[in-house]
C-alpha positions as CSV (number, residue, x, y, z in Angstrom):
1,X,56.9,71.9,94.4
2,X,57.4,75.7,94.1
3,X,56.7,77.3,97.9
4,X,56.5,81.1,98.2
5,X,55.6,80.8,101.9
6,X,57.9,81.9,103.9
7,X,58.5,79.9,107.3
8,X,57.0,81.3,110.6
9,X,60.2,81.4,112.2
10,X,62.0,83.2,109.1
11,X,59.2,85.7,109.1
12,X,60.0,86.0,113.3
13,X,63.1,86.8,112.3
14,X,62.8,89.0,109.6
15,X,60.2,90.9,111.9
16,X,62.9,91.3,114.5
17,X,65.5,92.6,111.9
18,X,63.1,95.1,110.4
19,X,61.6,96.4,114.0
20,X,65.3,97.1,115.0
21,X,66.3,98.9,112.2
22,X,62.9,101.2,112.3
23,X,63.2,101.7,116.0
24,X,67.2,102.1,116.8
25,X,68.7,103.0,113.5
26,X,66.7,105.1,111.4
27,X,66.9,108.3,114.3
28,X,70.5,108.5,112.9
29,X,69.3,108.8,109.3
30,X,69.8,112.6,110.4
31,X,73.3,112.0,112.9
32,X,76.0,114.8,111.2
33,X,78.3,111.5,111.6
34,X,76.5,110.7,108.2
35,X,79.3,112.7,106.1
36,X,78.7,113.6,102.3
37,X,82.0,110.5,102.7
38,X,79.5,108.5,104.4
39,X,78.8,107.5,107.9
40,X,82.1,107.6,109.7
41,X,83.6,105.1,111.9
42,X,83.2,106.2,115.1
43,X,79.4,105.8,114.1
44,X,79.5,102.4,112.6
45,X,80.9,101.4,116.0
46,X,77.9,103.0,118.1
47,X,75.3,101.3,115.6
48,X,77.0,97.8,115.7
49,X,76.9,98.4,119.8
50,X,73.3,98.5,119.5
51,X,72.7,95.2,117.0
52,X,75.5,93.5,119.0
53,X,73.0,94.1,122.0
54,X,70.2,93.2,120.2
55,X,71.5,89.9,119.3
56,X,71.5,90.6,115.5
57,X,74.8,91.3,114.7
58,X,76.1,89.9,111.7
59,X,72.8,87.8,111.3
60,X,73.9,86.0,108.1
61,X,76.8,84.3,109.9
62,X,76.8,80.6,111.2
63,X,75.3,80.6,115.2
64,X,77.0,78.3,117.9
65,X,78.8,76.2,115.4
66,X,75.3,75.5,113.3
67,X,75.0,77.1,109.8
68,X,75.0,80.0,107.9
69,X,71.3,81.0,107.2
70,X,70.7,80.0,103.3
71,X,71.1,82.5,100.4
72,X,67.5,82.1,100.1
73,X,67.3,82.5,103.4
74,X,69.5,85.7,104.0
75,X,67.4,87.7,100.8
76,X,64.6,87.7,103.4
77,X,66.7,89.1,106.1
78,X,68.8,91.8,104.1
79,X,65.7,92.9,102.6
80,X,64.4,93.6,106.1
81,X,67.8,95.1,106.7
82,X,67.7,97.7,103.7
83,X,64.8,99.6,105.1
84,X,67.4,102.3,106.1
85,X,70.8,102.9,104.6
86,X,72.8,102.7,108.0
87,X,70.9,99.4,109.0
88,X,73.1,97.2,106.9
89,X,76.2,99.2,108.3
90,X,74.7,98.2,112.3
91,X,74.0,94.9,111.5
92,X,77.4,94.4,110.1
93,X,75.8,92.7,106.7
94,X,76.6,95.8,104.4
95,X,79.6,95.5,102.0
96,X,82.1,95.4,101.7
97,X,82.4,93.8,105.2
98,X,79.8,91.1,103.9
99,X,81.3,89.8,100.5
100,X,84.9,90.2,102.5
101,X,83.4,87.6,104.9
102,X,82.2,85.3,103.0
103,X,85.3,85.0,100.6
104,X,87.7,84.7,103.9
105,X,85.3,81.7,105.5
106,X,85.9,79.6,102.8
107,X,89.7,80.3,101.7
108,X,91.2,82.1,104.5
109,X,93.3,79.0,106.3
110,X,92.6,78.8,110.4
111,X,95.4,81.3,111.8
112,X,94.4,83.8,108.8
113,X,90.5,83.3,110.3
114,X,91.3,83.9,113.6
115,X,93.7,87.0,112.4
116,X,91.4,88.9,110.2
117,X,88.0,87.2,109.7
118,X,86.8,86.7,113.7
119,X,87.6,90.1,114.2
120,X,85.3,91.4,111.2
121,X,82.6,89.1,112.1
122,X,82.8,90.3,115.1
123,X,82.5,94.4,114.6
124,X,85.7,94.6,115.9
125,X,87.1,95.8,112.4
126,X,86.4,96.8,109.2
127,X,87.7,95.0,106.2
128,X,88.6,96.0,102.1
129,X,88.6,94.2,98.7
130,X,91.3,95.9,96.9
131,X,91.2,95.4,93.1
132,X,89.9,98.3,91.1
133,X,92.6,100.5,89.3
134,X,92.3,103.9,87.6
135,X,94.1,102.7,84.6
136,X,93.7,99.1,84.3
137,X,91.4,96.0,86.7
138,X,87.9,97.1,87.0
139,X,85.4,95.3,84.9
140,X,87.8,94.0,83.4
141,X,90.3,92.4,86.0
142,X,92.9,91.2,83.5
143,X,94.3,94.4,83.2
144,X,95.8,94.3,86.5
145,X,98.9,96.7,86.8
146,X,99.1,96.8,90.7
147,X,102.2,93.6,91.0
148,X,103.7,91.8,93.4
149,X,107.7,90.0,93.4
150,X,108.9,87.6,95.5
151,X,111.4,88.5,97.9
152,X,113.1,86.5,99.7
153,X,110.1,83.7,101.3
154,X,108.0,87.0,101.0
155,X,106.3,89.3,98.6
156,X,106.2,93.7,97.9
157,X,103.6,94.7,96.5
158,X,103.7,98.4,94.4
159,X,100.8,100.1,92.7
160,X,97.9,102.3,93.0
161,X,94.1,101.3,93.5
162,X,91.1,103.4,93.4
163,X,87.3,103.4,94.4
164,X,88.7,100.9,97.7
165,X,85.4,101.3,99.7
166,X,86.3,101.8,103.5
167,X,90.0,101.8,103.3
168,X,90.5,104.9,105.2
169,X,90.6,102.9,109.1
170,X,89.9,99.4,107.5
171,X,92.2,96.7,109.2
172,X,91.5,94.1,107.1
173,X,92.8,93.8,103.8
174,X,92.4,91.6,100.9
175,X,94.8,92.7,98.0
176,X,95.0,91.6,94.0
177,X,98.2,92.0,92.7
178,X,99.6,90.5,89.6
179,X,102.4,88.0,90.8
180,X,105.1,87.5,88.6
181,X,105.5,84.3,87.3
182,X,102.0,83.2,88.4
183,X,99.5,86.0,87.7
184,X,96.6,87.4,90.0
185,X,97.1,86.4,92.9
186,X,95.4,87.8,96.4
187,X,96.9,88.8,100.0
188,X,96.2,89.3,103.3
189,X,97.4,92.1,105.5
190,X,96.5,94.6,108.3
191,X,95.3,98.0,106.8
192,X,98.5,99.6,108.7
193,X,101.3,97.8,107.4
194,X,104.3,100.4,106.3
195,X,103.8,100.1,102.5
196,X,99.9,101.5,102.4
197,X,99.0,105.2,102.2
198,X,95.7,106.3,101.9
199,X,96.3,108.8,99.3
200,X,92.6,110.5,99.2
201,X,89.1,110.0,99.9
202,X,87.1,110.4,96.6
203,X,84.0,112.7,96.2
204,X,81.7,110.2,95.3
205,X,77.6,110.5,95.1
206,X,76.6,107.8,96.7
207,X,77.1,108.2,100.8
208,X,76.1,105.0,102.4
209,X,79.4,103.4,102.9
210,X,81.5,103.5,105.9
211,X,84.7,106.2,105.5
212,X,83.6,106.8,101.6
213,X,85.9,105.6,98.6
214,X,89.7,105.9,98.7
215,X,92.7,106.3,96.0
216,X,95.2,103.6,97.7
217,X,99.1,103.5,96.8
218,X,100.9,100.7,97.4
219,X,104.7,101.6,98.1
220,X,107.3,98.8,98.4
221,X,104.6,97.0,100.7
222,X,106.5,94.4,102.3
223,X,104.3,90.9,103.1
224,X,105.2,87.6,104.3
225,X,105.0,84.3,102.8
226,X,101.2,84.0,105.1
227,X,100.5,87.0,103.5
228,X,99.2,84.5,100.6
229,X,95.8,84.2,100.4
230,X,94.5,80.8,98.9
231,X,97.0,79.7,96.1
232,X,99.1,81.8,93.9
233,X,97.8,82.3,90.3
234,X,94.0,81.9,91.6
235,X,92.9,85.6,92.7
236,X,90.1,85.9,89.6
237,X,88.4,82.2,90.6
238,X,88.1,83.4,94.0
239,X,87.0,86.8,93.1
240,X,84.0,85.3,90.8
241,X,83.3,82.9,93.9
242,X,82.8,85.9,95.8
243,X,80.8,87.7,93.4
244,X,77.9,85.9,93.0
245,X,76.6,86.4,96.4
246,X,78.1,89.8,96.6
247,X,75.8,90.8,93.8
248,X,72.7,89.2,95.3
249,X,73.0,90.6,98.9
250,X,73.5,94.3,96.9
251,X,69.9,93.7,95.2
252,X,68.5,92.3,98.2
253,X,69.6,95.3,100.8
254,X,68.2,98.3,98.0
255,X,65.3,96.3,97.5
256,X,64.6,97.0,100.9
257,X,65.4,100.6,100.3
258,X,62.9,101.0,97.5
259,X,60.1,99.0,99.7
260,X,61.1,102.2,101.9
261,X,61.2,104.6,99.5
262,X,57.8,103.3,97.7
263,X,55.9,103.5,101.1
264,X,57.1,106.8,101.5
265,X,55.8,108.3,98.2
266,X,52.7,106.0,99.2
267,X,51.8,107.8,101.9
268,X,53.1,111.1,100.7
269,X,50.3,110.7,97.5
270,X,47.0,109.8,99.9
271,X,47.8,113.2,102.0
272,X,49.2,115.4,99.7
273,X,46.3,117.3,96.9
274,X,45.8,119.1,94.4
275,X,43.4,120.3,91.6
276,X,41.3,118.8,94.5
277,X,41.3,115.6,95.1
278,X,44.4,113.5,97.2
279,X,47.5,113.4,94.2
280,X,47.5,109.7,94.3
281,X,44.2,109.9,92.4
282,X,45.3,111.8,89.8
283,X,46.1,108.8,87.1
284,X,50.0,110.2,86.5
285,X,51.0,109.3,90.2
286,X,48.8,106.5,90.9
287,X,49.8,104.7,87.9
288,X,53.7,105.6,88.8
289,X,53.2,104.0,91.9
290,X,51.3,100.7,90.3
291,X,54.6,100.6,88.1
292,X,56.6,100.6,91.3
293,X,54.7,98.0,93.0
294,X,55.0,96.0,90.1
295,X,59.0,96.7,90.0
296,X,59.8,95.5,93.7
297,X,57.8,92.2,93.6
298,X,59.4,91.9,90.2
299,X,62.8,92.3,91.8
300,X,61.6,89.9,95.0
301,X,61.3,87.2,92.5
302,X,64.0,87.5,90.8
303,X,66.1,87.9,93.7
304,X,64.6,84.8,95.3
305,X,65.2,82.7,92.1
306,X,68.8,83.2,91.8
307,X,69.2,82.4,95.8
308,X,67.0,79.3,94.9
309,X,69.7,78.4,92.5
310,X,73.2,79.4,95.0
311,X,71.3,77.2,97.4
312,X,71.2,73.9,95.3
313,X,75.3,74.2,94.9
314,X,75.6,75.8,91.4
315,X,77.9,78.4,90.8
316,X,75.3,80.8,89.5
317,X,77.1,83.0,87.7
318,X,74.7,83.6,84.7
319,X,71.6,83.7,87.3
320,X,73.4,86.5,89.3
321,X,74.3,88.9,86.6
322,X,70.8,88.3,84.8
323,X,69.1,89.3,88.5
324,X,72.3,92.4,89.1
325,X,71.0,93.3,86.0
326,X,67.5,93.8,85.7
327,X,67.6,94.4,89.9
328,X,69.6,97.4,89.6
329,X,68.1,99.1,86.4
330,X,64.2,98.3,87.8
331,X,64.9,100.0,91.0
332,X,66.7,102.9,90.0
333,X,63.4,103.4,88.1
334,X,61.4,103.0,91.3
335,X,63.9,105.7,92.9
336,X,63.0,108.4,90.3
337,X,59.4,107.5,90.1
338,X,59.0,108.3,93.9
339,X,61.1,111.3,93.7
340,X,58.8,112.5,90.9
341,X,55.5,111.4,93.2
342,X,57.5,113.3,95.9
343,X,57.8,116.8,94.3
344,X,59.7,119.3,95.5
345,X,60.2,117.0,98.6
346,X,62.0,114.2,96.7
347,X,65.1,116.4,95.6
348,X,65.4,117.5,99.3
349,X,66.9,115.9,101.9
350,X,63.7,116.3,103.9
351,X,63.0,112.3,103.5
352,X,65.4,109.2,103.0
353,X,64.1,108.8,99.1
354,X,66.9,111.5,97.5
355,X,69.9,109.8,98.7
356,X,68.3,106.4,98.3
357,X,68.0,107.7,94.3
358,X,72.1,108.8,94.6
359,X,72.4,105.6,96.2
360,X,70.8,103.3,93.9
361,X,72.0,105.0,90.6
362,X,75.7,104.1,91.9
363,X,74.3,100.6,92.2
364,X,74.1,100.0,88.6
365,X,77.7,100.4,88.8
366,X,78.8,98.0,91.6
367,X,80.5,94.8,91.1
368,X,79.9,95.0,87.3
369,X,77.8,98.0,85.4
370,X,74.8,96.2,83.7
371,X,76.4,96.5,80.3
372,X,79.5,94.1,81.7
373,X,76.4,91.8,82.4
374,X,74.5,92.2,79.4
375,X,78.0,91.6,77.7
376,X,78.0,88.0,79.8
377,X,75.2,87.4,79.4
378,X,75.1,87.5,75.7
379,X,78.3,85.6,75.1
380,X,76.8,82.4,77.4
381,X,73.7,82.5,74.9
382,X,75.7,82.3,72.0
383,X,78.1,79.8,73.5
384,X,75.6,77.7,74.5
């Protein structure tokens, strides 16, 4: 049976989620703590004092030693969350905090949980997934140069990363680094181990991460044998097994964005006239924001299906990059129709919808650009 109604208590919750980001968050759309870097720590930790006082902080974890809410499940909730930029960021779901999580609960051994995970589920601490090079691992991971030797029972680690979201005050770090003798392999380590300097913070158009994007050098970075992270050799199984969601909870905290960003050039096109008559009667705007509305439920679907799949135990590789995919492209289509409804207004700063445009284009860029996917996509076709 195929069910599109969503439960009365999901709804509560979703309800709860959205009337706390409306009423506590979105007043610091406008904070100066929102830096052309992003929104800076000091502001991330006021905004998770308010969820954690709310009683929504981190949501999408497991409650009282019960379970995590389903995939399905969570794309209600992130969606709810996504109505501002920063209310991912206070409800400690935003990435890469959230991916981080999720990869840590289900390889990270029990002293490494209570080390590095608790801490971030908590919104204690920020966390990093260190991969992407400026030379080499990016979309394509296999050309790692960043290695690691052994030395002694331990490991040091040399090489430069780039685009490391949130490094700069991060304590928690994951790190890919070709092993010698075994391949990619991942660690664990606090952010402020001797070893790790935070070369620069990168001028990047997109603003909605905490502390911006960072060029990392690792020099002689000295770990210890429970530095090791899963098994040796395994770093690219565990980064497609964090992927998968990763890419889902992206689509499902911009879709909220564009629900926001839709409703605002909704209610800019019933007051705003010309030639007159109310703009939104004009055929040009209304039918922009028909194709729109037609986008976002598109997106809610698609969204929902690949959860739908997550949720029955498949891997969903194929499912994910297919929604990434068409998710990212259809919405940064929704963010330039309503900056084109908006006028003047939508390349001002006046409302949310111009940085959610900056926002979203960066999107078809994250964890793979759509032509990686496509590229995928295409080659499971032919194999199959």
């Amino acid at each position: 049976m195929i069910d599109f109604e969503i439960p009365a208590d999901l709804a509560a919750r979703r309800d709860q989620v959205r009337a706390f980001v409306e009423e506590k968050v979105v007043a610091y759309e406008t904070d100066p703590r929102v830096t052309p870097h992003g929104p800076t720590e000091d502001l991330r930790t006021e905004l998770v004092g308010l969820a954690r006082e709310a009683g929504l902080l981190t949501f999408q974890a497991p409650r009282d030693g019960g379970t995590a809410p389903t995939h399905l499940e969570q794309a209600i909730l992130f969606e709810a969350a996504g109505w501002s930029a920063l209310g991912p960021v206070a409800l400690n779901c935003a990435a890469p905090d959230e991916g981080n999580m999720f990869l840590l609960s289900k390889i990270a051994n029990a002293e490494q949980a209570m080390q590095f995970l608790r801490p971030v589920v908590e919104g204690h601490q920020r966390s990093v997934f260190a991969m992407t090079e400026p030379d080499g691992a990016g979309s394509d991971p296999r050309q790692l140069a960043t290695t690691a030797v052994r030395d002694g029972d331990g490991y040091v680690i040399n090489g430069r990363k780039w685009l490391i979201t949130g490094a700069n005050g991060a304590r928690t770090w994951i790190i890919m680094a070709d092993l010698e003798g075994a391949g990619a392999t991942l660690f664990l380590c606090h952010g402020d181990a001797p070893g790790i300097v935070i070369e620069r913070t990168m001028d990047t158009m997109d603003r909605n991460y905490v502390e911006g994007h960072c060029v990392v050098l690792f020099d002689d970075l000295h770990l210890p044998a429970s530095a090791l992270l899963g098994e040796e050799g395994e770093a690219f199984r565990y980064a497609q097994l964090r992927l998968a969601p990763a890419r889902l909870t992206h689509c499902m905290r911009w879709l909220g964005g564009a629900v926001r960003a839709q409703s605002i050039a909704v209610d800019y096109a019933k007051r705003r006239t010309a030639f007159g008559k109310p703009i939104g009667q004009h055929q040009g705007v209304g039918f922009m924001l028909a194709d729109n509305e037609i986008a976002i439920q598109k997106c809610r679907l698609m969204i929902w299906w690949a959860c739908w799949i997550l949720d029955q135990g498949h891997r969903g590789r194929h499912e994910s990059s297919m929604t990434k995919a068409m998710v990212s492209e259809e919405l940064f289509q929704v963010a330039d129709r309503c900056v084109q409804v908006l006028g003047g207004m939508g390349i001002s700063d006046e409302t949310p919808v111009a940085g959610f445009f900056r926002d979203v284009r960066a999107f078809r860029l994250y964890d793979g650009p759509t032509e990686v996917h496509q590229h995928a996509i295409a080659n499971r076709l032919l194999r199959d």
